[in-house]
PAGU-814578 format. One record per residue: residue in three letters; y, x, z of N, C-alpha, C in turn. Coordinates in steps of 0.2 Angstrom, whole numbers, plus 5000, padded with zeros to 4 digits. Atoms other than C-alpha are relative to their C-alpha. Layout:
N
alaYXZYXZYXZ
...
This chain:
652
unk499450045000500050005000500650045000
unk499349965001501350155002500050004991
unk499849985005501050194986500249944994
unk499850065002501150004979500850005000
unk499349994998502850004989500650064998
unk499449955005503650174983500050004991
unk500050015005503150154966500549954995
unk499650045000504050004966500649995003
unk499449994997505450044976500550054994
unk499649945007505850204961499949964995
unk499950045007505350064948499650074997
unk500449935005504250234941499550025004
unk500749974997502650294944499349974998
unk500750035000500650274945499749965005
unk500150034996500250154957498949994999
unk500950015002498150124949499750055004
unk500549944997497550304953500149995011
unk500150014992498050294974499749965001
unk500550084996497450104975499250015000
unk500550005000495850154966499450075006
unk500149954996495650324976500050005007
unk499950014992496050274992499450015005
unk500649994996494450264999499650105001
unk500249935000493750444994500650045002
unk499449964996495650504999499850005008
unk500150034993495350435016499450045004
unk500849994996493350485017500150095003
unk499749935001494050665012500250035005
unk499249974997495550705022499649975008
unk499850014992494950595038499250045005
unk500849984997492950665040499850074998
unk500249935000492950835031500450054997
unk499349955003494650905025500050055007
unk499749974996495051055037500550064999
unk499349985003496851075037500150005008
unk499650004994498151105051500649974998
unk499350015003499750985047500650025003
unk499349984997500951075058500050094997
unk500049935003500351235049499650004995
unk500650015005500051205032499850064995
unk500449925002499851395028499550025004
unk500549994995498651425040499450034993
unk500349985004497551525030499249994997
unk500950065003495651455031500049935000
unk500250075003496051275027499849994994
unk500550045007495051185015500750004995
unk499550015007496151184997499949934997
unk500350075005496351004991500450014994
unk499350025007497050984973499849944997
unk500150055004497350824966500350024991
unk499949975005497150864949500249954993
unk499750075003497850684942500450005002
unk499350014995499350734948500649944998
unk499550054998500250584942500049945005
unk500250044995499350484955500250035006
unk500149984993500050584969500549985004
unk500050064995500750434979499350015005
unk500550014995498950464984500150085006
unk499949934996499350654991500549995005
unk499450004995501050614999499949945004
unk500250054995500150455008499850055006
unk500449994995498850565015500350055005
unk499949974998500050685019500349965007
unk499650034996501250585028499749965005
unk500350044997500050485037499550075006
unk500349964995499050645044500350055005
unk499649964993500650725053500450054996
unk499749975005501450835037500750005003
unk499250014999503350875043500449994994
unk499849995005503550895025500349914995
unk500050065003503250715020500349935005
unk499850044997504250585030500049934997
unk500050095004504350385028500549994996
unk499549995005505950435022500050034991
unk500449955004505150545011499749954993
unk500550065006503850395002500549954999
unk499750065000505350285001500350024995
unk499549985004506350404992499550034992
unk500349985005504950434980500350034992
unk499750005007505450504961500750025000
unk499549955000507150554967500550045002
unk499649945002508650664964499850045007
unk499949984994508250784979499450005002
unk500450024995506850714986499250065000
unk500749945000505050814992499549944997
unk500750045001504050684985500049984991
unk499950035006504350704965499549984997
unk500550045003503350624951499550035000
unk500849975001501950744949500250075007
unk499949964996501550854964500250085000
unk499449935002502551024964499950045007
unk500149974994502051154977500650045006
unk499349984999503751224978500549965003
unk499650054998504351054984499949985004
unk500450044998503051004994499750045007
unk500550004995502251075012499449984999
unk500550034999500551035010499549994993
unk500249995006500451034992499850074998
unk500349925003499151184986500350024993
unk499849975006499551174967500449954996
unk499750015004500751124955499749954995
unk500750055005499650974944500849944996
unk499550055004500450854930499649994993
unk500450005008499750914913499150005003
unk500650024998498050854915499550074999
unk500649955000496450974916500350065006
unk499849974996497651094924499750015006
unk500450014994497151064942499250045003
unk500649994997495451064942499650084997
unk500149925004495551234932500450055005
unk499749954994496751314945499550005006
unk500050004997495651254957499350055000
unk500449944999494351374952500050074999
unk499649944997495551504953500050015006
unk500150004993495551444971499450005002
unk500750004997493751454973499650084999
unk500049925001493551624964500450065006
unk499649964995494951704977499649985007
unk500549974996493951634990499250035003
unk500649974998492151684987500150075000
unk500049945001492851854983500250045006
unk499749974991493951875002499350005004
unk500750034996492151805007499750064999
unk500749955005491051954999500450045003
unk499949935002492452085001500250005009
unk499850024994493052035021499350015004
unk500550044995491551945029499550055002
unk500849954997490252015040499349965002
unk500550044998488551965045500149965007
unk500050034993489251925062500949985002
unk499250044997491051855058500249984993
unk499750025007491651745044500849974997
unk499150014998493451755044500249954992
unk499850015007493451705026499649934997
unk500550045000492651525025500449915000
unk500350085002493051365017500149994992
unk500150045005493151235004500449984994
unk499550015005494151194987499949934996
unk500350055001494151004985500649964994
unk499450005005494850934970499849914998
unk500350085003495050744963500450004995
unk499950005004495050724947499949954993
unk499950065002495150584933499850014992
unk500349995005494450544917500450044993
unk499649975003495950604907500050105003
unk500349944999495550784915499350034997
unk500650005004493850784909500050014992
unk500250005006494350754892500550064997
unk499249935001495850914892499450065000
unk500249955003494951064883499950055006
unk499949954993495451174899499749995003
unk500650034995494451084910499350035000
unk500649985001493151124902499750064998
unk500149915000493251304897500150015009
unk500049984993493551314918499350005000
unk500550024998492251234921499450034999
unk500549975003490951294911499850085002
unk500249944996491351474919500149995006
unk500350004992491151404937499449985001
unk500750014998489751344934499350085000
unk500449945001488951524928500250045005
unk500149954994489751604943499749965006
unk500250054994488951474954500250015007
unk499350014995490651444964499849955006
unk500150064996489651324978500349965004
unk499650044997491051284987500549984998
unk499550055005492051194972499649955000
unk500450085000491751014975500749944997
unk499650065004492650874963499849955003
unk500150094998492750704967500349974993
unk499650045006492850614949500049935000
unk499750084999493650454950499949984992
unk500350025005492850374937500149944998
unk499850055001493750224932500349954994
unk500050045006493650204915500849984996
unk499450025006495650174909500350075000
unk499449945001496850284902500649984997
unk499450005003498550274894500049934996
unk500050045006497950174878499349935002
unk500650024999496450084886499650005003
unk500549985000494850074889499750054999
unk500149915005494150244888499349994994
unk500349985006492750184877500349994995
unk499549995004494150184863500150064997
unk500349935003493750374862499750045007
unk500349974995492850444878499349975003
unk500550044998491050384879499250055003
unk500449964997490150534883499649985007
unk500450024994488750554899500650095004
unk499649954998490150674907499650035006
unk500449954997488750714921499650044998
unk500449975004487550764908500450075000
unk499649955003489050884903499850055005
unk499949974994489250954920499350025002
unk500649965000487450984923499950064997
unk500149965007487351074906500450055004
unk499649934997488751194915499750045003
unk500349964994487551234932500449995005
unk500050054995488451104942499549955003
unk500550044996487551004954500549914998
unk499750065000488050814952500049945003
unk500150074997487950634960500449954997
unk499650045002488550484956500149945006
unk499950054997489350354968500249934998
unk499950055005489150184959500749955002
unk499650074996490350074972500650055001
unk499449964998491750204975500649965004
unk499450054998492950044980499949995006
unk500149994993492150024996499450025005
unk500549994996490750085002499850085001
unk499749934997491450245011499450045004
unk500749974996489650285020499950034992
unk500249945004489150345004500450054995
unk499449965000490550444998499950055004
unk499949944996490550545013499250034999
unk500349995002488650555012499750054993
unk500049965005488850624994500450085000
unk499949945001490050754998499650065006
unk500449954995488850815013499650044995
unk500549995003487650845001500250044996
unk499649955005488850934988500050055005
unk499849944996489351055004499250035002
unk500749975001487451085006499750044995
unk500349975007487151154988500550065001
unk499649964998487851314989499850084996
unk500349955005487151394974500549974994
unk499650035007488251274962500849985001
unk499750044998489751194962499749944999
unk500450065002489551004963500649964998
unk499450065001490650854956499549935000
unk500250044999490350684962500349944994
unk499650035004490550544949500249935005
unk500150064996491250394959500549944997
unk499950055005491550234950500549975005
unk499550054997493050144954500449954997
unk499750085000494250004951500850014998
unk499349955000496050084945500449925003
unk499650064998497349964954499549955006
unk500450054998496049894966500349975004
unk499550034996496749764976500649944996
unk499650045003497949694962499649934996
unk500350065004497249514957499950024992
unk499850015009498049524940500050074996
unk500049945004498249704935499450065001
unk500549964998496749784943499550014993
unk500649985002495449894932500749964991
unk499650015007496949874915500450065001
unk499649955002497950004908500749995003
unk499250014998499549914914500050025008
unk499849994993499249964933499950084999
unk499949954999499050144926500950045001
unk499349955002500950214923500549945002
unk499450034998502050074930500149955007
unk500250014993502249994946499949924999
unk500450094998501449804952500949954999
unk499550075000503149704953499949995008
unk499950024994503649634967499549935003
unk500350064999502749474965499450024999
unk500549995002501149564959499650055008
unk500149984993501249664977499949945004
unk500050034995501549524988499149954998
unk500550055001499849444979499550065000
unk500549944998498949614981499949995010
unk500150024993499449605001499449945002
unk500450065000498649435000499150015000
unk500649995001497149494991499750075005
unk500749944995496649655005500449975005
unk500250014992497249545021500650055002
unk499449954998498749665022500749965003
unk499650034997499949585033500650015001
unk499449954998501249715035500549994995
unk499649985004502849745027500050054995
unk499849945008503649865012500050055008
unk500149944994503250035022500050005005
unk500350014994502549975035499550015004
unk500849994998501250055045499850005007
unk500150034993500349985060499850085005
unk500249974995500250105075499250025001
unk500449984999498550115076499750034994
unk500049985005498350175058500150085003
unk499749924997499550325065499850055002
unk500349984993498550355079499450044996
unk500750005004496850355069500250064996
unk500149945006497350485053500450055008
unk499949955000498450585064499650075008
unk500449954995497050655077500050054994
unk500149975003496950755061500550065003
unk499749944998498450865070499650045004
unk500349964996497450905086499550054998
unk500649955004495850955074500250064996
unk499649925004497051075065499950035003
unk499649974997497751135078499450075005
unk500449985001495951175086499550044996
unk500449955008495151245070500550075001
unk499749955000496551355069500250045005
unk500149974992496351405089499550064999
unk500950005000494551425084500250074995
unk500049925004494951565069500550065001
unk499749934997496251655077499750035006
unk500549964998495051695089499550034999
unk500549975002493651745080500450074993
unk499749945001495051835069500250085002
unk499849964994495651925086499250035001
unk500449964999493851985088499750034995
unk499949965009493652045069500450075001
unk499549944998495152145073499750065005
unk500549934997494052235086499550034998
unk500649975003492552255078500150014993
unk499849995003493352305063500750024997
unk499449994999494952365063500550014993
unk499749975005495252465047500049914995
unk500050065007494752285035500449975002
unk499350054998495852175048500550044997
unk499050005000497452265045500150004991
unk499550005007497352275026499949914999
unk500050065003496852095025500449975004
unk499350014998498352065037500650024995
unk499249985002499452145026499949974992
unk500150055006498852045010500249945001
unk499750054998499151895021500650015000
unk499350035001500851935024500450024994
unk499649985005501251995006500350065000
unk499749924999501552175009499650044994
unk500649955005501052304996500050065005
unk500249944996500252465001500550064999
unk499649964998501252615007499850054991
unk500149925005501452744991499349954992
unk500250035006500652604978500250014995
unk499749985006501552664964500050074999
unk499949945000501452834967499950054994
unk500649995003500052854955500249974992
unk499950055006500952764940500250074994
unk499849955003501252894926500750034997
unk499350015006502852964918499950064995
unk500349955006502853054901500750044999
unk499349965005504153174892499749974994
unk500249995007504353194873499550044996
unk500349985003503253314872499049975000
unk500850024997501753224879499749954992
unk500150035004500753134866500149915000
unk500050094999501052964861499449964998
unk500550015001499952834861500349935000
unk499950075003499652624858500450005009
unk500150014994500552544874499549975002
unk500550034998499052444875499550085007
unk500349964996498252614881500350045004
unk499650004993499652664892499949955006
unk500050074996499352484899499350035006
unk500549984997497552564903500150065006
unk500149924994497952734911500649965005
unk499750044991499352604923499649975006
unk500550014997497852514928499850025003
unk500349934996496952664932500150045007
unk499649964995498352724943500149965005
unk499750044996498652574952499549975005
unk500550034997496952514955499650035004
unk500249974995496552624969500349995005
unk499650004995497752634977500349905005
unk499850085000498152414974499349975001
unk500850035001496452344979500149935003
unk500150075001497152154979500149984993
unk500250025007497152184960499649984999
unk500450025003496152064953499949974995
unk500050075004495852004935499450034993
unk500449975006495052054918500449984994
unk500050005008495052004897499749925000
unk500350035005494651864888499550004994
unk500549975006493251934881500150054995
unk499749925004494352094874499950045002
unk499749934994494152204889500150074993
unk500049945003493752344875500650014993
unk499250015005495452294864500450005005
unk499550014996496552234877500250075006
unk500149954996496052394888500349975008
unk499750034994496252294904499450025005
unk500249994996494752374913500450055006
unk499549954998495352494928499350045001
unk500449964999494452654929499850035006
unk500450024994493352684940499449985002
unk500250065000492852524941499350004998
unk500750005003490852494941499949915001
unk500250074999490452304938500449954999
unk499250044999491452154939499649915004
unk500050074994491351974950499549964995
unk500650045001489751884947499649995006
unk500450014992488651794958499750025005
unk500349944995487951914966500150085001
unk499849954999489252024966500850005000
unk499550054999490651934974500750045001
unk499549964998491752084979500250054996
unk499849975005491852154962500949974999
unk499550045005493552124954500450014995
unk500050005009493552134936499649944999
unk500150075001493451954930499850004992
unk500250015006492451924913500049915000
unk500150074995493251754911499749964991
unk500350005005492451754892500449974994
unk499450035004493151654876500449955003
unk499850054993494151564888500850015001
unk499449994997496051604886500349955003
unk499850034998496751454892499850005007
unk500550004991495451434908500450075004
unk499649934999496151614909500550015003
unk499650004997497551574912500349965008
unk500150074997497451414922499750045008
unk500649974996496151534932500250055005
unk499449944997497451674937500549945005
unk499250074995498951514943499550015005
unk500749994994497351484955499950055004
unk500149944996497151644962500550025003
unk499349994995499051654965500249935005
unk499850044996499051484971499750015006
unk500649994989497551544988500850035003
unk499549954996499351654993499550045007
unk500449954994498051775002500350064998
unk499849944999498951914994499750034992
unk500249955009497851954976500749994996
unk499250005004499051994963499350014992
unk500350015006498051934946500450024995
unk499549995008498251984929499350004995
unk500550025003497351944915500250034992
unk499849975009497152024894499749934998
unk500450025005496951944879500750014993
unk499449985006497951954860500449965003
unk499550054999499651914862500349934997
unk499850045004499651794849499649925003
unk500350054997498351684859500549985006
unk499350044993499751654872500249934999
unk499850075000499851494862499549975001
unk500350034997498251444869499950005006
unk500050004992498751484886500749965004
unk499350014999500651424884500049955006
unk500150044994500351274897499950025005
unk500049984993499651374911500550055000
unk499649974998500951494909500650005000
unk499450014998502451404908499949975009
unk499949994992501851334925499850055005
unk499949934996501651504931500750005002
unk499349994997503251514930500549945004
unk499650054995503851354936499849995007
unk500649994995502651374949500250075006
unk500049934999503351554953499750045005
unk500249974999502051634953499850074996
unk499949945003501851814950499350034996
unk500749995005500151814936500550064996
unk499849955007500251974924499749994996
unk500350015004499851944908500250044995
unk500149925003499252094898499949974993
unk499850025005499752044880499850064995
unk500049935007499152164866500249964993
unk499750045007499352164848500449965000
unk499050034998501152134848500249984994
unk499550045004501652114832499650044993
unk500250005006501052134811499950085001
unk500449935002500652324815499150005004
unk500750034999498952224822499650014990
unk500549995005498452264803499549944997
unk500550055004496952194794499749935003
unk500250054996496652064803500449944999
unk499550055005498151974794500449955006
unk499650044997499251834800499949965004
unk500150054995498351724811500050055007
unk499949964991498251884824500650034998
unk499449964998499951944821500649965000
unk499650044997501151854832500750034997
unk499349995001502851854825500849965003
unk499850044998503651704833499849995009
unk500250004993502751714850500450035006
unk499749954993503751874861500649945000
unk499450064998505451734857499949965004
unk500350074998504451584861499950025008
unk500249984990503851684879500750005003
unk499550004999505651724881500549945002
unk499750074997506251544882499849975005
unk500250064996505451494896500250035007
unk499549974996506451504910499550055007
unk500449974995505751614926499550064998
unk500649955002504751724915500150074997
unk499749945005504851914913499750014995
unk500349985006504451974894500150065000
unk500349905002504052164892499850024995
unk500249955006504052254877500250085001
unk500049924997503952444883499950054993
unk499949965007504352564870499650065003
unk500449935001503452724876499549985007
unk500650014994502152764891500750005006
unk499850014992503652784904500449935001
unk499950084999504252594900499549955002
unk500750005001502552554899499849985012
unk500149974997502352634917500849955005
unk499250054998504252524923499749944998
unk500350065000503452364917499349985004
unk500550014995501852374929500449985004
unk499650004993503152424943500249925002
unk499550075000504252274940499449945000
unk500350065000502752144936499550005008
unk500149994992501952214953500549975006
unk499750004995503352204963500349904999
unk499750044999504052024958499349944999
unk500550054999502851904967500149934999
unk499850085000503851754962500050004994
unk499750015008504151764942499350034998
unk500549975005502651794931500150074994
unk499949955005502551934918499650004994
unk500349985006502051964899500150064997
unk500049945001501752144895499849994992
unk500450005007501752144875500150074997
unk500349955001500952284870499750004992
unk500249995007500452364854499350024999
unk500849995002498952404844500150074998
unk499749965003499852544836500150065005
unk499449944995500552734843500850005000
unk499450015002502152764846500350065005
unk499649964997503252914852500350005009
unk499749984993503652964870500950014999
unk499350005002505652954871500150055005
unk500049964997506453094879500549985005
unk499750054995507752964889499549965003
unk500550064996506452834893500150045008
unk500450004991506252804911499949945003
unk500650044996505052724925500849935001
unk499350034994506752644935500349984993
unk499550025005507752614919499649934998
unk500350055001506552484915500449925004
unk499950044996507252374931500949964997
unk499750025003508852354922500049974995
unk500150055004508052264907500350034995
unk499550005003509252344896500450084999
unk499749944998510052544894500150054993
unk500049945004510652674884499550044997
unk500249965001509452774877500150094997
unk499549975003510352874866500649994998
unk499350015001512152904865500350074994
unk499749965006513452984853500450015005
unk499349994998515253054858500449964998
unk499450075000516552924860500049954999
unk500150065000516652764857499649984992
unk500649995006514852724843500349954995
unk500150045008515052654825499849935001
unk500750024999513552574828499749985006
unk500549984997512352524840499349974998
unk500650005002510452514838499549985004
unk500450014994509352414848499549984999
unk500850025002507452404850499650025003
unk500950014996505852374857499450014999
unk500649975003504252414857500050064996
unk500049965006503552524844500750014996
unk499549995005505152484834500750065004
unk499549954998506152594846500150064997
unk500149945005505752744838500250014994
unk499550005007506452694822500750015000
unk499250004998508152654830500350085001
unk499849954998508052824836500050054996
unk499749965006507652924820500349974995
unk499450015005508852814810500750035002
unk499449974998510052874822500350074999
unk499949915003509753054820500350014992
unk499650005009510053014799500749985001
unk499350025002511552924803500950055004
unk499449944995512353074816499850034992
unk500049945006511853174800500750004995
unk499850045006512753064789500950005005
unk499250014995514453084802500249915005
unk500050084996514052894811500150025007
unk500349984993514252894830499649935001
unk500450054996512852784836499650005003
unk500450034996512052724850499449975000
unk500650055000510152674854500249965006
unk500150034994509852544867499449975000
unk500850025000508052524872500149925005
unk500050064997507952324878499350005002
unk500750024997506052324887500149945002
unk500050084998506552154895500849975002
unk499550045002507852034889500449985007
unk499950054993507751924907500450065005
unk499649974997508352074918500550024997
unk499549945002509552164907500649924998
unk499350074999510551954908500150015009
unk499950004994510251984927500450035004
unk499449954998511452124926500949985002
unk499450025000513252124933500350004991
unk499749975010514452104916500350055001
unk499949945000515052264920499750044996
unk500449985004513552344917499849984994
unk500250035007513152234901500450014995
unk499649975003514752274895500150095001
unk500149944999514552464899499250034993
unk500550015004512852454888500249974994
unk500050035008513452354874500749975001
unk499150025001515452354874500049944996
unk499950045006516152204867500350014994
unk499649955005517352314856499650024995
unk500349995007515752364847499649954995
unk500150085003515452224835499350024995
unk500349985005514252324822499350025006
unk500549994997512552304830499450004995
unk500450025001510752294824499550015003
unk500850014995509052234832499650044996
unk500549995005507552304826499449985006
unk500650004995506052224834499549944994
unk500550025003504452164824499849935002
unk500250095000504551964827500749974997
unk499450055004505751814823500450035002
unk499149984997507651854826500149955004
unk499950054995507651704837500150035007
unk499949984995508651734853500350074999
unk499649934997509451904849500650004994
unk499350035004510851814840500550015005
unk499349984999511851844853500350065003
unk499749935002511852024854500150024994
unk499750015004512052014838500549994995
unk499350045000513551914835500249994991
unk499650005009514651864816499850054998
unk499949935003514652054812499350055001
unk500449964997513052124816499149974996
unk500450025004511252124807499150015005
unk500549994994509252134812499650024992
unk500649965003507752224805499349955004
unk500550024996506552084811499549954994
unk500550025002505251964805500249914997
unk499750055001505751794795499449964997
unk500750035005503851744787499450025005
unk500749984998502051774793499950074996
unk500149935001501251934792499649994993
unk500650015006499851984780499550045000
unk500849975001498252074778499950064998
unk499949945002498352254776499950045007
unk499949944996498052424786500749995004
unk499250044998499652394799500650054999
unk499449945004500752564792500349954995
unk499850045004500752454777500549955002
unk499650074998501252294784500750025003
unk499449994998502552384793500850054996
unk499749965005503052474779500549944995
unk499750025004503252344768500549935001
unk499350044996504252224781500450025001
unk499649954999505452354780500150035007
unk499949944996505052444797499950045000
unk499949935001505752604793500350035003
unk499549975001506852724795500550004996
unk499450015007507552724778500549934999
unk499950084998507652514781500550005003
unk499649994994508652534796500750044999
unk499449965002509852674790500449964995
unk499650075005510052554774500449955003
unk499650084998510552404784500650025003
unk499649964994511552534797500650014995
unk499349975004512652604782500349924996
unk499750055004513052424774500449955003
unk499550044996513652354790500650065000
unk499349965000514852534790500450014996
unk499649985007515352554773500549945000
């Protein structure tokens, strides 16, 4: 009925999924959730994610009713808006109590196997035979429009092989969706499916009311402990509503006034608009005492861990409070001009190297490229599988979405892992969704992006992203990285380590590329810097990233030959070098000098306004093509000669 009533108070929202959910929210939250609502970080509570996050009326009920400070009556009243902690799709960053960030469907149940993955692997790398500091459950409800999101099921399909036992779904199985009916396209045995993964299954025929079997079912799920398990349990969307119940019209809009007072009627509900009887109160909120003891309970068995363990306590205290380790970077490389150059992709590798000794809550892998992407760290013997929980090197296989979805998840546990995951950069469009809510979400995923751009070669246009590094770059909260030699390369880890709130995209090459004899580790933190300078105030300046940096730098040398004075400016990352004072931004790229040129190997989209009226680019206006990548980058005009050409036409 809250959710009846706020839905209807904002005139917006889903009122179907809570009414139908209700029961299993209830059986859930009031007999086997272990949470603490006065401390909803408390580290070993169970993780619930509603992963229909429009129906989450049903989360900020259960919040609000088990004792949540975060969720007031004022709170469900103001449902939908300006301001408010209780917006339309749940939002972790808005919300106390909320674990992840849910709306696009499939989402959810995909992060929460990121939550299940973080923690069998605290469990393996922590746990002792005689203390289990590291020990519970990741409970997720999930709706048939989940099921039918591609994401879902690439998740899925790899929790099933790692037989994650302590992921338990509750699928509310209620048959409508937006358009319908779901037999109008969704007619599948979705348990069959599940099975097929190396889930365990059930089905709860009555799910509307018959609450002994529900709990029953998820007892039974917490008992298997070789699989995950999803429970299917039939319900009722809307139940409760005479006229609207089990129809599309009580999915996405609210009952009406007169449609509620005839619901009250029909469940015996006596009460008012947000109105909840005392003994209701009483009843959900014993859930504070049981927190409050649970979490008695494991800081005391943490306090005698700490003794009979001291060195594992204190790092997995300093993971918990987000500490990096003393002298973590120490190991990170830096080059001269004379060192050899090399792809960044394989400066990406020897950072890896450097950092995963010293960083041991790094945890992620490839998309099935580990030996392209070079995202192993060396070392490294094996990687996280079921009986080998405390590896962590994730083989999350042809999987980039899940991939990504899989990493949110592992930043959402906040125990302190720092996730990062490879695959081609150009697949980023099959990850786009879980990485824009990386960033909305901010959390700190690194995403190790190779093959960066048409010197990807023979491999032709579908793997050579040209439009993609812009595309990453518009999404607000997100740093982009294109590192022109190994010591930018080595300033791009730094920075994607250090900012545990914004996500990262390292685009990296396939190709070599020259060590610069300015680059540096630190210069990278400004986004934006001189590389090369002339005497006095430049002709010219020259700006560019990645591989194309090196162009900039020997058209420069042709054009000091030729009497030009011109400046490089290497850009690694667009997002900081805006988060400069204008001082500095005008200290780098005076407004006075109007004669500029980009050179970077994708669309010119967004570097229009370094650019300006008077100013030209060396960039990418078509699809790639099929050729050795010298060629392709030959015949796209990234040259030297190219470059000097454009350089003298804006001088002359």
């Amino acid at each position: 009925m809250l959710a009846v009533d706020a839905v209807n108070k904002s005139n917006s929202g889903h009122p179907g999924l809570p009414m139908g959910c209700a029961p299993m929210g209830y059986t859930l939250w009031d007999k086997f959730l272990q949470h603490n609502p006065k401390n909803p970080k408390w580290f070993n509570r169970d993780r619930f994610v509603l992963s229909a996050g429009h129906g989450c009326m049903l989360v900020y009920s259960l919040l609000h009713l088990t004792g949540y400070d975060s969720v007031s009556i004022e709170d469900i009243k103001n449902f939908r808006q300006w301001g408010s902690r209780t917006p339309g799709h749940p939002e972790t960053f808005e919300t106390a109590g909320i674990e992840v960030t849910t709306g696009p469907l499939g989402a959810g149940i995909s992060n929460a196997v990121g939550l299940a993955i973080a923690e069998a692997h605290l469990a393996a790398k922590f746990n002792k035979t005689d203390s289990q500091i590291v020990d519970h459950y990741t409970y997720v409800v999930m709706g048939d429009g989940c099921n039918q999101e591609g994401v879902a099921s690439e998740a899925c399909s790899l929790a099933g092989h790692l037989k994650l036992g302590k992921l338990i779904a509750l699928y509310d199985d209620n048959h409508i969706t937006i358009d319908g009916h779901t037999e109008v396209s969704f007619t599948e045995d979705v348990l069959k499916r599940y099975e097929a993964y190396g889930w365990h299954v059930q089905h709860v025929k009555d799910g509307d009311t018959d609450i002994n079997a529900i709990a029953k079912a998820i007892e039974t799920a917490k008992s298997v402990t070789d699989k995950p398990s999803i429970i299917k349990i039939s319900t009722t969307i809307g139940y409760g509503s005479p006229n609207k119940s089990d129809t599309a019209g009580v999915h996405g809009a609210p009952l009406g006034e007169e449609e509620a007072e005839l619901t009250r009627k029909q469940l015996d509900w006596s009460y008012g608009q947000f109105e909840i009887p005392k003994e209701v109160y009483d009843h959900y909120r014993q859930a504070i005492e049981r927190g409050s003891d649970l979490e008695a309970q494991w800081n005391e068995e943490f306090t005698n861990y700490r003794t009979k363990y001291p060195t594992e306590a204190e790092e997995f205290s300093r993971m918990l409070r987000g500490e990096l380790p003393q002298g973590w970077d120490n190991a990170l490389p830096s080059y001269t001009s004379n060192d050899k150059g090399l792809a960044s992709r394989k400066h990406s590798q020897i950072c890896l190297g450097a950092l995963g000794p010293n960083l041991p809550e790094l945890i992620g892998g490839s998309a099935d490229l580990t030996h392209s992407n070079y995202t192993d760290i060396k070392g490294e013997t094996g990687s996280f599988q079921p009986t080998s929980r405390e590896k962590r090197y994730l083989h999350f296989g042809v999987r980039e979405h899940a991939m990504a979805a899989i990493l949110n998840g592992i930043a959402y546990h906040n125990s302190g892992l720092i996730p990062y995951g490879g695959t081609f950069l150009v697949f980023a469009d099959y990850m786009r969704g879980s990485m824009r809510l990386s960033a909305l979400s901010e959390l700190g995923v690194i995403y190790v992006l190779t093959h960066d751009s048409i010197g990807v070669g023979e491999d032709g246009p579908t793997h050579q992203p040209i439009e993609t590094i812009p595309s990453l770059r518009a999404i607000p909260n997100m740093l982009v990285f294109r590192p022109g030699d190994g010591n930018e390369t080595s300033g791009a880890y730094k920075l994607a380590i250090k900012n545990r709130n914004r996500p990262s995209a390292l685009c990296l090459s396939r190709q070599g590329m020259a060590n610069q004899a300015n680059s540096s580790i630190d210069k990278v933190a400004l986004g934006g810097y001189v590389l090369e300078d002339c005497e006095g105030s430049p002709d010219l300046i020259l700006i560019g990233t990645g591989t194309e940096l090196d162009l900039c730098v020997q058209a420069q040398k042709s054009l000091t030959e030729m009497g030009y004075k011109v400046r490089v400016v290497s850009m690694p990352c667009i997002e900081l070098f805006e988060e400069q004072t204008d001082t500095y931004k005008n200290e780098v790229l005076p407004k006075s000098v109007r004669k500029r040129i980009v050179v970077e190997a994708a669309e010119s989209f967004g570097w229009h306004k370094y650019i300006g009226l008077d100013g030209d680019s060396v960039t990418m206006n078509r699809f790639g093509a099929s050729a050795p990548g010298g060629t392709c980058m030959e015949k796209f005009g990234f040259t030297v000669e190219n470059v000097v050409k454009k350089a003298k036409a804006l001088l002359i």
